[in-house]
C-alpha positions as CSV (number, residue, x, y, z in Angstrom):
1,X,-20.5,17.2,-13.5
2,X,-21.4,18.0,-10.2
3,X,-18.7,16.7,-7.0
4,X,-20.4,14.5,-4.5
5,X,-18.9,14.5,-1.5
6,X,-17.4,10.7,-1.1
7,X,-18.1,7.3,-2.2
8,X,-19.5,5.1,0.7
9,X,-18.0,1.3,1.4
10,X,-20.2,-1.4,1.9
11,X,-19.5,-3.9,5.5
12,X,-17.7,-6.3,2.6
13,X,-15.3,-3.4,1.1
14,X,-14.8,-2.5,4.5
15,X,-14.1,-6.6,5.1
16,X,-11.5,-6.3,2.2
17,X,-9.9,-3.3,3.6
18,X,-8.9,-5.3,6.5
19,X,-7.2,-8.0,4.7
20,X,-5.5,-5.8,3.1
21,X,-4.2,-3.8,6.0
22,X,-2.9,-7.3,7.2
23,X,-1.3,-7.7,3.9
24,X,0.7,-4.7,3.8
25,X,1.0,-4.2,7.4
26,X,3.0,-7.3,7.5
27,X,5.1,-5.7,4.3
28,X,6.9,-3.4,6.4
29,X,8.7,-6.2,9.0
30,X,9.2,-8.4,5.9
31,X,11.0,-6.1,4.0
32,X,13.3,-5.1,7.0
33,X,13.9,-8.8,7.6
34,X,14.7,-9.3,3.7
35,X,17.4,-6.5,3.9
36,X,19.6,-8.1,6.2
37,X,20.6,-10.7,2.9
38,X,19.8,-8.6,-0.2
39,X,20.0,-5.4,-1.5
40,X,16.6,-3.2,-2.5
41,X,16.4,-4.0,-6.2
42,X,17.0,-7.7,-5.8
43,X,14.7,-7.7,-3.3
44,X,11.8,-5.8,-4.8
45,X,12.3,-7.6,-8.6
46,X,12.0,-10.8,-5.9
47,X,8.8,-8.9,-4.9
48,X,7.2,-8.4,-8.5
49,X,8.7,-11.4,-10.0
50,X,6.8,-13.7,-8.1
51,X,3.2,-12.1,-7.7
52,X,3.6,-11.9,-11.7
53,X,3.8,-15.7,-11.8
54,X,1.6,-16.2,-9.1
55,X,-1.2,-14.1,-11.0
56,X,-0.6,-15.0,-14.9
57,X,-1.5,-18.8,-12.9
58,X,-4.3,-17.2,-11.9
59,X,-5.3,-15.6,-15.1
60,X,-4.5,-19.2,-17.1
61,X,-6.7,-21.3,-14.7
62,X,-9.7,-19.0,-14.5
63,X,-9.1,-18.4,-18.1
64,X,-9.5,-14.1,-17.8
65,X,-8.7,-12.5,-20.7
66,X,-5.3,-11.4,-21.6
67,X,-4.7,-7.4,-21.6
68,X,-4.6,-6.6,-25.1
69,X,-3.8,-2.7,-27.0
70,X,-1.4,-1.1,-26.7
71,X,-3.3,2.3,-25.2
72,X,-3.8,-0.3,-22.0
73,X,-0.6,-1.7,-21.5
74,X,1.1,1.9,-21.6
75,X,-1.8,2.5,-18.6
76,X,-0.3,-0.5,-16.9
77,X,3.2,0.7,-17.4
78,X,2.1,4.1,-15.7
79,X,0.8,1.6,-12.8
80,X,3.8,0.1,-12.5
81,X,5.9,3.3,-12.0
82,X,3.7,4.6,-9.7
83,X,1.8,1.5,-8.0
84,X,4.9,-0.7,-7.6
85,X,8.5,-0.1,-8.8
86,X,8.8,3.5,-7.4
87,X,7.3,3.0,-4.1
88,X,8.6,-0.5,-3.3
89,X,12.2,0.7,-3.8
90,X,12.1,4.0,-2.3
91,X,10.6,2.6,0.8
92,X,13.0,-0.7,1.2
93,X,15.8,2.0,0.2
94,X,14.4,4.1,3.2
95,X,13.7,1.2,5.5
96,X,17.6,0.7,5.2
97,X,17.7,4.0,7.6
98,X,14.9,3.8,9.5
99,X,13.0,1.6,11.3
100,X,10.1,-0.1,9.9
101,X,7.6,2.0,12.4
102,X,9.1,5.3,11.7
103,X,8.3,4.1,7.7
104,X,4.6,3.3,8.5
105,X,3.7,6.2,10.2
106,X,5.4,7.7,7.1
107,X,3.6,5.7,5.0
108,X,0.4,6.3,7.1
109,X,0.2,10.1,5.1
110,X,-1.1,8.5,2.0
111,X,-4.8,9.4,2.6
112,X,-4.0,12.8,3.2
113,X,-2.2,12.8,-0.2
114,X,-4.7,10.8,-1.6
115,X,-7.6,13.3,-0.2
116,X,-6.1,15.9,-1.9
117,X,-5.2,14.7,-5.3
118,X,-8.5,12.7,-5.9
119,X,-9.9,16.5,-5.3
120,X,-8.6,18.0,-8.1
121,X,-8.7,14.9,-10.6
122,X,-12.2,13.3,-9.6
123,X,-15.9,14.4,-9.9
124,X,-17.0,12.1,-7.2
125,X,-14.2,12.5,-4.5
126,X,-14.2,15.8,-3.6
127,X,-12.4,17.6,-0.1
128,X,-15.0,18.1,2.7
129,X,-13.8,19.2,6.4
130,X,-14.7,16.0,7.5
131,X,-12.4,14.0,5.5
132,X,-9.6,17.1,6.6
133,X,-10.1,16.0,10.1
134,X,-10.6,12.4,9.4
135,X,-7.0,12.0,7.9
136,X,-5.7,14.4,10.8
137,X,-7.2,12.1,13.5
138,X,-5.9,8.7,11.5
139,X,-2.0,10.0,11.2
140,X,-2.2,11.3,14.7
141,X,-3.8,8.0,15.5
142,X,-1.2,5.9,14.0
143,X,1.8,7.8,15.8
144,X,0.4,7.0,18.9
145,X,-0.3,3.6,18.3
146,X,2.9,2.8,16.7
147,X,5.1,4.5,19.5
148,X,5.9,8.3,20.4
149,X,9.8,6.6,20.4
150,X,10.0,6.1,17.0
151,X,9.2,9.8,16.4
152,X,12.7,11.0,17.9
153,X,14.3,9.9,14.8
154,X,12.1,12.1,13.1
155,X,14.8,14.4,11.3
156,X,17.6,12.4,11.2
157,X,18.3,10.3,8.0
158,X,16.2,13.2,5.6
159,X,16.7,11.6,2.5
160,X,15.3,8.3,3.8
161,X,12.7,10.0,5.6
162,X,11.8,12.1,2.2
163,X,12.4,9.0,0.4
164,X,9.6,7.1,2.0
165,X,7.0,10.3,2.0
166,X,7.8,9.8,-2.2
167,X,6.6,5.9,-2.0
168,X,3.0,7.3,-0.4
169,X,2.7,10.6,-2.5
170,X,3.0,7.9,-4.9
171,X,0.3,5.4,-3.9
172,X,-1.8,8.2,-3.9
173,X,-1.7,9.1,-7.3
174,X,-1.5,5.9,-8.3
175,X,-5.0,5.4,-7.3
176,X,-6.2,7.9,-8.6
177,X,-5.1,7.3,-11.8
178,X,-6.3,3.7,-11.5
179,X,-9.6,4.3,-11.0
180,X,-10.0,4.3,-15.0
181,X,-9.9,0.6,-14.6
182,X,-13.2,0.3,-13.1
183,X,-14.3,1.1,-16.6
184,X,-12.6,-1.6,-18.1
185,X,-14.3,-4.9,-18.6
186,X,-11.3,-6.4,-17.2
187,X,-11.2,-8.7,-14.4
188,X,-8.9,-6.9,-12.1
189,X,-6.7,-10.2,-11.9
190,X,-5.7,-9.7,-15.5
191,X,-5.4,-5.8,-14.4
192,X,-3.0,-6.9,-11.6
193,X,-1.3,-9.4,-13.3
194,X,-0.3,-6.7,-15.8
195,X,0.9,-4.0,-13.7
196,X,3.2,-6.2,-11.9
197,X,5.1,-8.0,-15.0
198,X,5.7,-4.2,-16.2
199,X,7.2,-3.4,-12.7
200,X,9.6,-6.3,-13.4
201,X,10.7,-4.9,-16.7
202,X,10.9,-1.7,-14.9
203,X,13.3,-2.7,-12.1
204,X,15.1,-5.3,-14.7
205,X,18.1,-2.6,-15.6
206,X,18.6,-1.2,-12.0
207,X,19.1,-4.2,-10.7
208,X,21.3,-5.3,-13.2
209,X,23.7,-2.1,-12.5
210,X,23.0,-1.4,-8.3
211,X,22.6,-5.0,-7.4
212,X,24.9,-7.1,-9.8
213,X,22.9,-10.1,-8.3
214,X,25.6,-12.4,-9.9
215,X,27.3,-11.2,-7.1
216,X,25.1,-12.2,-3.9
217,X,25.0,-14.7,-2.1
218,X,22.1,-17.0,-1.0
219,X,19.6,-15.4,1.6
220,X,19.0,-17.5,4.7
221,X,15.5,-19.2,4.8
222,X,14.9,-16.0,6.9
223,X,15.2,-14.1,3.9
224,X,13.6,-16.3,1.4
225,X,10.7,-16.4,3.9
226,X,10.4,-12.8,4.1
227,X,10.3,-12.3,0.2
228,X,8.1,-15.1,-0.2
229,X,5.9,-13.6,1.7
230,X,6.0,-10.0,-0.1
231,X,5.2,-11.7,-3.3
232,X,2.0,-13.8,-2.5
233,X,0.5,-12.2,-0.4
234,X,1.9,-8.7,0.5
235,X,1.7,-8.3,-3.7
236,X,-0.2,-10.9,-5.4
237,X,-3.5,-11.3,-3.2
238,X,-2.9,-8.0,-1.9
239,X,-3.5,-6.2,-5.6
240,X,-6.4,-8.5,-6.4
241,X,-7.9,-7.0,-3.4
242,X,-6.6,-3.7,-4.4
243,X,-8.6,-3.4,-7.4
244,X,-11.4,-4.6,-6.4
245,X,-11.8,-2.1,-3.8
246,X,-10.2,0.7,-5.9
247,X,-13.4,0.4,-9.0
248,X,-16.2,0.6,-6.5
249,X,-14.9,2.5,-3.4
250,X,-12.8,4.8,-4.9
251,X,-9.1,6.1,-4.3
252,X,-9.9,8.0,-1.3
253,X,-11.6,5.3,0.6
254,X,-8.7,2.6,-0.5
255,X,-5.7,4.6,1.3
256,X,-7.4,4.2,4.3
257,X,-5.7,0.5,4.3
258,X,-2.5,2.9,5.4
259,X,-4.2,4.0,8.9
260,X,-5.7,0.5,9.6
261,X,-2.4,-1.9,8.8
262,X,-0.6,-1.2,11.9
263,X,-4.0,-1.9,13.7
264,X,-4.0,-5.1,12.2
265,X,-0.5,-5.9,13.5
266,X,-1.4,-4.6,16.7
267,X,-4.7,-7.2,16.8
268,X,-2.6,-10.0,15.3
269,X,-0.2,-9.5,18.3
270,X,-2.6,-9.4,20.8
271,X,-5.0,-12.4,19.6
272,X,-1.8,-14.6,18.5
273,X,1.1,-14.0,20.5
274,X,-1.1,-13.0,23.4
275,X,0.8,-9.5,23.7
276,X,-1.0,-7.0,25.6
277,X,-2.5,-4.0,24.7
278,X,-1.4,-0.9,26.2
279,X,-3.3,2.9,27.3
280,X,-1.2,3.9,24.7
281,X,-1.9,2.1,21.9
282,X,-5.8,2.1,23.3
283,X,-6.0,5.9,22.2
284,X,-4.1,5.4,18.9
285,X,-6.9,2.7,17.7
286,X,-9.4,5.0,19.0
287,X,-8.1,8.2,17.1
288,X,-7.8,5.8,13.8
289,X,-11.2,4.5,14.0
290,X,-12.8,8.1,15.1
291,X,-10.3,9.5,11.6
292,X,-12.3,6.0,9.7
293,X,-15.5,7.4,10.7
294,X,-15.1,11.1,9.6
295,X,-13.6,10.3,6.2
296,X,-16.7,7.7,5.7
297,X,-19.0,10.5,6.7
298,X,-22.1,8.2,7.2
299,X,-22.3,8.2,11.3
300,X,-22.0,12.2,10.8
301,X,-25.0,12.7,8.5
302,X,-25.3,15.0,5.9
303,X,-26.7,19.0,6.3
C-alpha cells in the first residue's frame, strides 16, 4: 500500500486538540499537588478509578454498547499498559524528583517518538523532513516557553528523568497501536471506558504492596481536589477526546497535544489570572506553532 505523507486535521480536530492540551496540561500541576498527601499508585488507581465510573455512567445513559470478545478486551488491556497505567505511574514516580516543567518538556518528546514509530507501523503516516523539523521546532519551542531554568536540572535525578521519557515513548506507541479502533464500530466512550477499568485491575496489586493504602491517611481537600480533577477531566473527558481525534487524525497528529498543553497553561495564565506574557515565552509559542505548521504540512504545499 502506498505511504502518504500525513493525515490532515480539520479547524474542529484542531478545536479538540486544544481542549485536550488544557486537559493534560493541567495534569502535570495536579499531580504534583496530589503527591504532597499520597503515594503514586494510590494516586494513579484514584486517577483511573474514577474516569472508569465516570464513563461506564456515560456508557449506561447514552446506552453505547458494551465491549464484548475477548480478542477486544485483550486490545484494551494492551491500552491500558501502554495508554494509562505505565505512563501515569512512571511520570507521578518521576514528578516526585523533578519538577512538573522539567516533566513536560520531557513529556513534550512524544511526537518525535510518535513520528517515528507510526513510520514503521502505519501506511498513511509516513516520515517526511517536514515533520523532522516540525517536532524539532515544537520541543525546542516548548523549552523555551516553559523556562531555560528548568533545564539546569537536566542530568540530575537520571532515573526520574529516564523514567518520565518511558511514560512518552509510551504514549506514542500507544497511539499507534490504537489506531485499530477507528475500525471498530465502537463509540469511543465504550472504547475509553474499557481501557481505563483494565488500568485499574492493572494498578490493583501494586498498590496493594507499594502503597498499603490501609495505611494513609486522608489527603487535604488540596489533594482530593487535585485527583478529582485528574479523573474527570485530565482522564475521563480527556480520552473521549482522545479517541476521537486518534480514528480520524491519526497518531502522529494526536501527540501534537504534548507541544500545545503548556501553551494552553501559558494562555489560561495570561487571560485568567492576568499574568503577563514575556519575550521569552513569545518565541517559545512561536517556535511551537511554526513546529504545528510543518508537521501539518498544508501552509508548505506539496512538490
Amino acid at each position: 500500500m502506498a505511504r502518504s505523507e500525513s493525515l490532515r486535521m480539520t479547524p474542529f480536530e484542531w478545536g479538540l486538540l486544544m481542549i485536550l492540551s488544557v486537559l493534560w496540561g493541567g495534569a502535570f500541576f495536579l499531580i504534583e499537588v496530589a503527591l504532597r498527601d499520597l503515594p503514586p499508585f494510590t494516586i494513579m488507581i484514584l486517577r483511573v478509578g474514577g474516569a472508569s465510573l465516570f464513563l461506564w455512567s456515560i456508557v449506561l445513559i447514552l446506552r453505547k454498547e458494551f465491549p464484548r470478545g475477548w480478542g477486544l478486551w485483550v486490545v484494551l488491556t494492551i491500552m491500558a499498559v501502554f495508554n494509562s497505567a505505565l505512563p501515569f505511574s512512571l511520570i507521578a514516580w518521576g514528578q516526585i524528583q523533578i519538577t512538573s516543567g522539567l516533566a513536560s518538556i520531557l513529556i513534550a518528546m512524544t511526537p518525535l517518538f510518535a513520528v517515528i514509530t507510526a513510520h514503521f507501523f502505519t501506511d498513511d503516516e509516513g516520515f517526511t523532513p517536514l515533520k523532522g523539523a516540525g517536532v524539532v521546532s515544537g520541543v525546542f519551542g516548548v523549552a523555551v516557553l516553559i523556562g531555560p531554568e528548568f533545564l539546569r536540572d537536566l542530568g540530575a535525578n537520571v532515573f526520574a528523568q529516564l523514567a518520565v521519557l518511558g511514560g512518552a515513548v509510551s504514549y506514542s506507541i500507544a497511539a499507534v497501536f490504537g489506531r485499530r479502533f477507528g475500525r471498530k464500530d465502537m463509540s469511543p466512550i465504550s472504547i475509553a471506558a474499557g481501557q481505563v477499568t483494565m488500568a485499574v485491575v492493572l494498578l490493583l496489586p501494586f498498590v496493594l504492596i507499594f502503597d498499603r493504602p490501609w495505611t494513609l491517611a486522608l489527603p487535604s481537600l488540596a489533594g482530593m481536589g487535585a485527583v478529582a480533577g485528574l479523573a474527570l477531566g485530565s482522564t475521563g473527558v480527556a480520552y473521549l477526546i482522545y479517541y476521537r481525534v486518534l480514528a480520524s487524525a491519526g497518531a502522529t497528529n494526536l501527540m501534537l497535544v504534548n507541544f500545545m498543553a503548556p501553551v494552553s497553561a501559558l494562555l489560561l495564565g495570561i487571560f485568567i489570572l492576568e499574568e503577563t506574557l514575556t519575550i521569552e515565552q513569545a518565541i517559545g509559542m512561536a517556535f511551537i506553532g511554526f513546529g504545528l505548521a510543518l508537521i501539518d504540512g498544508r501552509l508548505f504545499g506539496r512538490r
